[in-house]
GUNULUM-626221 format. One record per atom (N, C-alpha, C): x, y, z. Coordinates in steps of 0.1 Angstrom, whole numbers, padded with zeros to 4 digits, always signed. Example, Ala and Ser with C-alpha at 12.3 -4.5 7.8 and 13.67 -1.06 7.14 Angstrom:
+0132-0057+0078;+0123-0045+0078;+0132-0033+0078;+0128-0022+0071;+0137-0011+0071;+0129+0000+0079;
//
This chain:
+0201-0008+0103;+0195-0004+0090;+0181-0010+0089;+0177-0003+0088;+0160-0005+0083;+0160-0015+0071;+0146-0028+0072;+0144-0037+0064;+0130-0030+0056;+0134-0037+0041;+0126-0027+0034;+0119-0042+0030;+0105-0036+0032;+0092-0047+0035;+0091-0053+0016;+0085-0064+0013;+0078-0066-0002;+0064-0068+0006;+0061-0072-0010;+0045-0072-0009;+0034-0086+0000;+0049-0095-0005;+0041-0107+0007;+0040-0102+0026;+0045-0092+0031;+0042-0088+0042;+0025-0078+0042;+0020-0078+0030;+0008-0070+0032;-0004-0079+0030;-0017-0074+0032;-0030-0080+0035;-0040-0071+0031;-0051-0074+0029;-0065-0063+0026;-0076-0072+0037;-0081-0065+0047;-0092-0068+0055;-0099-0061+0052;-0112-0064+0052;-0125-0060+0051;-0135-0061+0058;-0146-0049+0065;-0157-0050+0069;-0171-0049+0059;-0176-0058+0055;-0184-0059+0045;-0197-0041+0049;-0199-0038+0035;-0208-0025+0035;-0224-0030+0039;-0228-0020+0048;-0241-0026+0053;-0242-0031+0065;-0232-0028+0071;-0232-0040+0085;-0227-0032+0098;-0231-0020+0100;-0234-0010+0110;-0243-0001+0114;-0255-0009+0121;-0266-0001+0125;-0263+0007+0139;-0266+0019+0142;-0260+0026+0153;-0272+0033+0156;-0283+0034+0156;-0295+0044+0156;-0306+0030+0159;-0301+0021+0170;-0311+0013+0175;-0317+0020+0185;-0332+0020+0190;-0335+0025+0203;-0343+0016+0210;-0347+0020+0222;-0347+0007+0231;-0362+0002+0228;-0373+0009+0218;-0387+0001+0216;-0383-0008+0206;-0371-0009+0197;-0364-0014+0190;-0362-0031+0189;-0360-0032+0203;-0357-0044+0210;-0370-0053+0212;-0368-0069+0209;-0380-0074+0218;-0387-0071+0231;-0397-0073+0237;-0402-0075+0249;-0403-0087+0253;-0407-0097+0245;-0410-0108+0244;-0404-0113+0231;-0398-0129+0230;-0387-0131+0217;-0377-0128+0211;-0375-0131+0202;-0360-0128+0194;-0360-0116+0184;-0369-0108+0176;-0369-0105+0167;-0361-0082+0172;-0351-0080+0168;-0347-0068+0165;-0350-0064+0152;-0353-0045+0155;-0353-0042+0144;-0340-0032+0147;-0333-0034+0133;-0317-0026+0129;-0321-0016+0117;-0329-0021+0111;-0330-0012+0097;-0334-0018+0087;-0338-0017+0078;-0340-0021+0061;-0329-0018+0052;-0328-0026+0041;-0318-0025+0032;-0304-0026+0038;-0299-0030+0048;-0287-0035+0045;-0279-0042+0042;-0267-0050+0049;-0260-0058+0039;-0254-0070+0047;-0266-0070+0060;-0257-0083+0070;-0266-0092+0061;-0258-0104+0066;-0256-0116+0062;-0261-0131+0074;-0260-0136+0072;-0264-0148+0082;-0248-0155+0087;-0243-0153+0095;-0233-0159+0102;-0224-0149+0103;-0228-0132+0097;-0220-0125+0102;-0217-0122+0118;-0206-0121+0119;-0199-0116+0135;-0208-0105+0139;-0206-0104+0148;-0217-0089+0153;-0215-0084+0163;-0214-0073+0170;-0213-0066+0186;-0226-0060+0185;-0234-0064+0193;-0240-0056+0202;-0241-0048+0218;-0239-0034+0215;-0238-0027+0221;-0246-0014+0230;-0250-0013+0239;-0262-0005+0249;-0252+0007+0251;-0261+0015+0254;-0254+0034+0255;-0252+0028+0272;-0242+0035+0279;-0239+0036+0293;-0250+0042+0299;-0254+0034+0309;-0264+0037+0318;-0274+0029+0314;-0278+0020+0303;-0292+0017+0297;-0292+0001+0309;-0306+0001+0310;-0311-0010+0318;-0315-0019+0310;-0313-0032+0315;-0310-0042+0305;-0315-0059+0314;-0318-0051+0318;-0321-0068+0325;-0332-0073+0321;-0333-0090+0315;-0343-0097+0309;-0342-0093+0294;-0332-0081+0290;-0333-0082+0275;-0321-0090+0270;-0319-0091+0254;-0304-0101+0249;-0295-0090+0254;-0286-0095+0260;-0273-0092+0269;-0264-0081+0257;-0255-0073+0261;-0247-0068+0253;-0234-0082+0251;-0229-0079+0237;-0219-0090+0239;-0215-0092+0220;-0208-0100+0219;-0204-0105+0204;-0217-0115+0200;-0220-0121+0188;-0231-0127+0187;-0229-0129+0167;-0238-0140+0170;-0241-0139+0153;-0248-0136+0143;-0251-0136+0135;-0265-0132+0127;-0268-0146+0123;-0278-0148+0127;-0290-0160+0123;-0300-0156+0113;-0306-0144+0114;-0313-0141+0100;-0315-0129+0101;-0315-0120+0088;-0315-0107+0090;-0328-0108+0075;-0339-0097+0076;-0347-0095+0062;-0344-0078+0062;-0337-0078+0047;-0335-0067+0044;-0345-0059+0039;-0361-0064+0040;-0372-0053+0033;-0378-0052+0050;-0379-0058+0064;-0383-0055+0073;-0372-0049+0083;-0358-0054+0079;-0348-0046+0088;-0350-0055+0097;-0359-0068+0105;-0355-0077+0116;-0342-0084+0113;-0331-0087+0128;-0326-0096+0127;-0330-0103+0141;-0319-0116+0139;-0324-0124+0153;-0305-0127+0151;-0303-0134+0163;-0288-0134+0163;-0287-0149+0176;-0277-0150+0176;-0271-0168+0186;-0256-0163+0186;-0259-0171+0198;-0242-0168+0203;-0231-0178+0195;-0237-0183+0191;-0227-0193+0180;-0231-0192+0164;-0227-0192+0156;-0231-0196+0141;-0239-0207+0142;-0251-0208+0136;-0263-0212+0132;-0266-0215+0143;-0269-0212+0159;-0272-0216+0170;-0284-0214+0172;-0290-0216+0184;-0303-0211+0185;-0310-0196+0188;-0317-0191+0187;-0318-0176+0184;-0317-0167+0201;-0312-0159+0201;-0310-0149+0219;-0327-0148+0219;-0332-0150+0235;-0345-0143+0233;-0347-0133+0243;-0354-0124+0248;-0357-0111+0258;-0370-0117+0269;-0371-0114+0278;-0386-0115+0289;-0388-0102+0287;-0380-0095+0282;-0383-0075+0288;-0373-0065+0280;-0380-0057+0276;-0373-0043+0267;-0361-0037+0276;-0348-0035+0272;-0341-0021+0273;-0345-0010+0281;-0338-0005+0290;-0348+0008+0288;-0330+0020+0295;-0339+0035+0297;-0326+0041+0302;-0316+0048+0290;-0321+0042+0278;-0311+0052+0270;-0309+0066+0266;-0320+0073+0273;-0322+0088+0271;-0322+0092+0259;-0316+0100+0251;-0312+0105+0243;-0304+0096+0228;-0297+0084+0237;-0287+0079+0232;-0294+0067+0225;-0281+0057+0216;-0290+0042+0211;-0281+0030+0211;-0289+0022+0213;-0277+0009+0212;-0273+0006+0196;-0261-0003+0192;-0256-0002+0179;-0255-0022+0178;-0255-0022+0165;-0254-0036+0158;-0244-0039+0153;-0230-0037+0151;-0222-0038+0142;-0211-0041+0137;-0208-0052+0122;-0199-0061+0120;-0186-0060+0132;-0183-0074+0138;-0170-0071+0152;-0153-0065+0146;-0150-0074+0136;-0138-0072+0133;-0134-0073+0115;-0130-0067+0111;-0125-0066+0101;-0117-0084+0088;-0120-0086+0085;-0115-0101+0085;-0107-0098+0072;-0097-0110+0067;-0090-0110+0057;-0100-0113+0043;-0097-0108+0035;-0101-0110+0020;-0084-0121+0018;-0090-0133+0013;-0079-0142+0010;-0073-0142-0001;-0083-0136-0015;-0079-0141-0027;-0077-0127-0033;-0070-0120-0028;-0066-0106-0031;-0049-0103-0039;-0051-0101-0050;-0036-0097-0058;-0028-0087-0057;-0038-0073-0053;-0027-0060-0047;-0037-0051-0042;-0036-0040-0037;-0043-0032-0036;-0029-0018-0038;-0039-0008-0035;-0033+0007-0032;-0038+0013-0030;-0037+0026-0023;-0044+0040-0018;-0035+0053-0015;-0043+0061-0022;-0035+0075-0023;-0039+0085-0015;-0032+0094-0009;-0044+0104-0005;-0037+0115-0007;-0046+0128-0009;-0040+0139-0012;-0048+0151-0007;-0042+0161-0013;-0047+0170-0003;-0045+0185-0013;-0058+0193-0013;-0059+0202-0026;-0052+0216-0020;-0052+0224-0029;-0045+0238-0026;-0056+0250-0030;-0058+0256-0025;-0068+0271-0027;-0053+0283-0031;-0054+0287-0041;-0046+0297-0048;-0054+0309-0040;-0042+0318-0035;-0047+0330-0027;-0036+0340-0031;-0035+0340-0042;-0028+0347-0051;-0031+0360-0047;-0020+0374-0047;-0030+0387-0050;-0020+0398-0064;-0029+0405-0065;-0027+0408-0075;-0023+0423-0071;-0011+0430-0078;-0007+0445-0065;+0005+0442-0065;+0018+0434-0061;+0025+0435-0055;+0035+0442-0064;+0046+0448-0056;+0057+0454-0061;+0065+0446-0068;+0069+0448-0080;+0078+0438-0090;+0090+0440-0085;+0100+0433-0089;+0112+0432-0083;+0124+0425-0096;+0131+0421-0097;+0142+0417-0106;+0136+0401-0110;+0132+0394-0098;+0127+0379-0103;+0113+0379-0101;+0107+0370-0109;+0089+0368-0109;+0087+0366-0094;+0076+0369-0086;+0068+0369-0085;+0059+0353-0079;+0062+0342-0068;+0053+0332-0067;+0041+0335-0066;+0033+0322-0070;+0017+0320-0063;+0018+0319-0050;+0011+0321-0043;+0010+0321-0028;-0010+0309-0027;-0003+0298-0016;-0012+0289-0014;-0018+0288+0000;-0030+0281+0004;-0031+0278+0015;-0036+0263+0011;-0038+0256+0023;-0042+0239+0016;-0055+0243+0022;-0063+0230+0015;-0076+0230+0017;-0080+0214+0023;-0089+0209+0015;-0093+0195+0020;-0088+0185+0013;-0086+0170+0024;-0085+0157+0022;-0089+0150+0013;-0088+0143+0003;-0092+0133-0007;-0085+0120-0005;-0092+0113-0013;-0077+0103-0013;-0087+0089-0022;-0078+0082-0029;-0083+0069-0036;-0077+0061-0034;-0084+0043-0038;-0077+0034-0039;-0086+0025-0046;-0075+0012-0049;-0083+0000-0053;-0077-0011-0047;-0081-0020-0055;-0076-0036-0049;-0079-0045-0061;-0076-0054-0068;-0071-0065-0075;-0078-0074-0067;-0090-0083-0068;-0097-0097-0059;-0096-0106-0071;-0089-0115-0069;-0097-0129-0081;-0110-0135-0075;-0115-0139-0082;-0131-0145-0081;-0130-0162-0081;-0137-0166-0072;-0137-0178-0071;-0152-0185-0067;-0157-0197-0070;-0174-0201-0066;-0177-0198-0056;-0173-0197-0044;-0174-0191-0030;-0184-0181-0028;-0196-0182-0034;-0203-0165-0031;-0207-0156-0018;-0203-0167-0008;-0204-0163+0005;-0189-0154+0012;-0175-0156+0003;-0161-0153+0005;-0166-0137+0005;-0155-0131+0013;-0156-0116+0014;-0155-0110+0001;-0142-0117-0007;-0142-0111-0023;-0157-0112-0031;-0163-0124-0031;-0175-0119-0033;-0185-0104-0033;-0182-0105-0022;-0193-0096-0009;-0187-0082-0015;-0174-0084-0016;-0167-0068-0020;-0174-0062-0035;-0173-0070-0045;-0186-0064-0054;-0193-0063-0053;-0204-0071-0048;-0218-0070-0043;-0222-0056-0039;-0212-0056-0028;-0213-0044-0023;-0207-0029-0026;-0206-0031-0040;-0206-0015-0050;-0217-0009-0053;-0228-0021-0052;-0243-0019-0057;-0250-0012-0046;-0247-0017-0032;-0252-0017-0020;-0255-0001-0019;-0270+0005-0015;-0273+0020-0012;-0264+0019-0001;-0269+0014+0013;-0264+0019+0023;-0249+0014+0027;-0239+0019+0027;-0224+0015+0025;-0224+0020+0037;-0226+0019+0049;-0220+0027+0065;-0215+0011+0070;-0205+0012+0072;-0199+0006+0078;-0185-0005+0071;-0189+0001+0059;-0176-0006+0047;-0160+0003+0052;-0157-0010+0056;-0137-0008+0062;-0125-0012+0054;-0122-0007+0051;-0112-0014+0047;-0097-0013+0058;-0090-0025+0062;-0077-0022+0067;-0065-0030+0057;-0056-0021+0056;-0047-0028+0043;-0037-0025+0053;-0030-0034+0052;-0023-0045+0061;-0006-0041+0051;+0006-0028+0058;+0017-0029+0050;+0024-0037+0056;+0024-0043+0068;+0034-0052+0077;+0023-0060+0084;+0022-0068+0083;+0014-0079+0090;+0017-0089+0094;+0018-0086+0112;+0022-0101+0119;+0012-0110+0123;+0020-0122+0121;+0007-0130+0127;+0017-0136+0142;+0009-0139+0154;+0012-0147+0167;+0003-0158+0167;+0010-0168+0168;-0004-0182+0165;-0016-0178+0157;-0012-0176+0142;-0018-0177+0131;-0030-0165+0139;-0029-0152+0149;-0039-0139+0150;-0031-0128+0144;-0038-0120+0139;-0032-0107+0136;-0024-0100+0146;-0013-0095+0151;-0007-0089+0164;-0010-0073+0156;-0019-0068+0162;-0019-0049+0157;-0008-0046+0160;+0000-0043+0171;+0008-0038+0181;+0023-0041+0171;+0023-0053+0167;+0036-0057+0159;+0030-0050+0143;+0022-0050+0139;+0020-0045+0126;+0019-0031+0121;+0019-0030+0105;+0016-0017+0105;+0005-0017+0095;-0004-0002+0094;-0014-0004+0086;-0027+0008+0085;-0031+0007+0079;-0041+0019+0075;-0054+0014+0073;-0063+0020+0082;-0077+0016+0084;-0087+0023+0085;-0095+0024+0070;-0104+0038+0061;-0117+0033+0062;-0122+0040+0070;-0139+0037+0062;-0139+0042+0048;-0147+0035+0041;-0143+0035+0022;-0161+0037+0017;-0163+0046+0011;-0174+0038-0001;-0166+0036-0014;-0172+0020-0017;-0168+0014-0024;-0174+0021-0042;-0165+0025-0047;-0176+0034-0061;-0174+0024-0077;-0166+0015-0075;-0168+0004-0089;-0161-0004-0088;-0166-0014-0100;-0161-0032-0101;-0160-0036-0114;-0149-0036-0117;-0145-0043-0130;-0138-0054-0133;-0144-0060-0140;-0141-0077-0139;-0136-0080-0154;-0126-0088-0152;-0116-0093-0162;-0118-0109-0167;-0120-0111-0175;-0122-0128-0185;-0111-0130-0191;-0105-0136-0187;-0097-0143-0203;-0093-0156-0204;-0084-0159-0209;-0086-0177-0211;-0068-0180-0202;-0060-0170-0204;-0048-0171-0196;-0044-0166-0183;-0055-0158-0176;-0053-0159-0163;-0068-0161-0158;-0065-0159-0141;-0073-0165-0133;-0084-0152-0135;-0097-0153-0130;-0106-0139-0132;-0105-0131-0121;-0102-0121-0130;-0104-0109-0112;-0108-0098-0115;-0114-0089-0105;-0120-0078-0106;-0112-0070-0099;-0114-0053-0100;-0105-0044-0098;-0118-0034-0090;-0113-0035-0081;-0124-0024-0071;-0118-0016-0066;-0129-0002-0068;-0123+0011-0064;-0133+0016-0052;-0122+0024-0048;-0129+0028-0033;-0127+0045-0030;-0132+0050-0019;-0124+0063-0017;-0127+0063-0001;-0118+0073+0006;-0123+0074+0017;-0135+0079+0023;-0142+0075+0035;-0156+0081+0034;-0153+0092+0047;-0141+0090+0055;-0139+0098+0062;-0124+0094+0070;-0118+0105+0075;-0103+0099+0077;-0097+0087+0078;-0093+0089+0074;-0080+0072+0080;-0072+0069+0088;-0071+0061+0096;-0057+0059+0107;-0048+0056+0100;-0038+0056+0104;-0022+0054+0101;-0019+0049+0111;-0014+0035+0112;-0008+0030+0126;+0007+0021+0121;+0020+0031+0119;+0029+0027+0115;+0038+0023+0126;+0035+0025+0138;+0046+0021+0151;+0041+0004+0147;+0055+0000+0155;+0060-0017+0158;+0059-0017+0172;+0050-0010+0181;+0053-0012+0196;+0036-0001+0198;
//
């Protein structure tokens, strides 16, 4: 018999909005020094995780290596960042540009999804509309008559419950912030219905779970004097979602 899960088996991860540049090209890169340009206006941060990544085939020798890395400083009105292989480390530098990408571009963007800690519930619906293709004509008969449907396209909503805490650096933070945020490419959410952990890591393989790219569309925050403060953030999908309900 099947065990029927509660809610302490679930989780909300998040990839903060802003934090997927994919339209890097290789004049992009230093020749000399640390400084990349990713873009303007987005929403990395200083210590965020990061993959950088070269299209197959690109030549690379003497520039910063593909690899995981951090963000050391990012200016959101020039779009430079600089990045270290460690949190606050010292900055990657280049002797020599990229080159070989053709067509294609290298990408910048947040590594993995992390836990939101101070989260009270979430939900998400999806649905899916119907086009009435009714006709009008048919031979009557002794009983009415159905509408006749075909389905049309995907929708779907959700929100999440975050309490707020001094932490302005915490993802819950970052998750309001980022309602404001123009450029939302790269906002994830994975909500977590069975979530194992193996030495305190997430095991995907053992878990189950749903993981939407989201624009985040509002934030409403709650005061009172008898509970703790939390905000209620709404999201919707920005484009399909996985379903990964297998345990194997």
């Amino acid at each position: 018999m099947a065990t029927v899960l509660s809610g302490t088996s679930g989780a909300l991860y998040y990839k903060p909005a802003g934090t997927s540049s994919t339209q890097i090209s290789a004049t992009d890169f230093p020749a000399t020094g640390s400084d990349i340009q990713v873009g303007s206006d987005l929403g990395f941060k200083v210590n965020d995780p990061v993959t950088l990544a070269y299209p197959v085939g690109a030549t690379t020798t003497g520039a910063i290596a593909a690899g995981d890395y951090y963000v050391l400083t990012y200016s959101a009105s020039t779009g430079v960042m600089t990045v270290s292989a460690t949190a606050g480390g010292s900055a990657e530098t280049a002797t020599a540009q990229p080159s070989g990408f053709g067509a294609n571009y290298a990408s910048i963007q947040y590594t993995a999804a992390a836990v939101v800690g101070s989260v009270r519930d979430w939900s998400f619906e999806i649905t899916r509309s119907e086009i009435d293709v009714t006709t009008i004509g048919q031979t009557l008969g002794v009983t009415v008559p159905f509408r006749e449907y075909i389905t049309g396209f995907a929708d779907g909503t959700g929100s999440a419950t975050v309490y707020t805490t001094d932490d302005d650096t915490a993802l819950s933070s970052r998750l309001i912030e980022d309602v404001l945020l123009r450029q939302q490419t790269g906002a994830t959410m994975k909500l977590y219905i069975d979530r194992v952990l193996v030495s305190g890591t997430v095991n995907d393989t053992q878990s189950r779970s749903i993981e939407v790219p989201v624009v985040l569309t509002s934030a409403s925050l709650n005061v009172n004097p008898d509970d703790g403060q939390s905000v209620s953030i709404n999201f919707r999908p920005s484009s399909a979602p996985t379903f990964d309900f297998s345990k194997s």
